[in-house]
C-alpha positions in Angstrom: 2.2 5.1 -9.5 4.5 2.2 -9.6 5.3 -0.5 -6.5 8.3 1.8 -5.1 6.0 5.2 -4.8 5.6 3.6 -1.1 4.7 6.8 0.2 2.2 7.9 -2.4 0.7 4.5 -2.0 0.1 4.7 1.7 -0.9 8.3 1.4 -3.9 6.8 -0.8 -4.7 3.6 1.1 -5.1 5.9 4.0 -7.3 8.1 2.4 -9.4 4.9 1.4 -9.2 3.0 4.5 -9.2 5.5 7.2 -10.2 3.3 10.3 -8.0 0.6 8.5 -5.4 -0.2 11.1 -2.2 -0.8 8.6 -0.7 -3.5 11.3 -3.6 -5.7 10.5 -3.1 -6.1 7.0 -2.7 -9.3 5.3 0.0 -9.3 2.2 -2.4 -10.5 -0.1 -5.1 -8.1 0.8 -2.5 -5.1 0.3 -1.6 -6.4 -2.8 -5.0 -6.4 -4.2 -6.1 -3.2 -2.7 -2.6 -1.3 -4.2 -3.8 -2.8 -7.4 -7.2 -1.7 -7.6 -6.1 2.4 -6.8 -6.9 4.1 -10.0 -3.4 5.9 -10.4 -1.3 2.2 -9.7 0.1 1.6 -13.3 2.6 -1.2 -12.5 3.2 -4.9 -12.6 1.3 -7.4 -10.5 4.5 -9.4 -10.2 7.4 -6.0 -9.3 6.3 -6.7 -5.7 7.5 -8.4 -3.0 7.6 -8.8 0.9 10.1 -5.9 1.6 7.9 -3.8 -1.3 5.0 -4.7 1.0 6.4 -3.8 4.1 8.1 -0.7 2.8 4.2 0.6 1.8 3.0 -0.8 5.0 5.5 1.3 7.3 4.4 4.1 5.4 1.0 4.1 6.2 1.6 3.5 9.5 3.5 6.7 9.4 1.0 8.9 7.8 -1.7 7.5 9.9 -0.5 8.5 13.2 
């Protein structure tokens, strides 16, 4: 998985942090947490805010 898979990120973030409420994330702690998923194989530094956001809407979208 690389930063723009977006919706395969959120698909697993929402697996691992089911009563994780997506709007409450920190930048920082999204970062990490994308990093650490076993399947992520990108750079640390290919993100940015709109990356970030982009993943964030997405798991918005698949938790509702």
């Amino acid at each position: 998985m690389k930063w723009t898979d977006s919706r395969d990120i959120a698909i697993e973030l929402c697996d691992l942090y089911p009563d994780t409420d997506p709007k409450t994330v920190r930048f920082t702690d999204l970062h990490q947490w994308v990093m650490d998923l076993e399947e992520f194989d990108d750079e640390p530094n290919r993100s940015n805010e709109k990356i970030l956001e982009a993943i964030i809407l997405c798991w918005m979208d698949e938790a509702d």
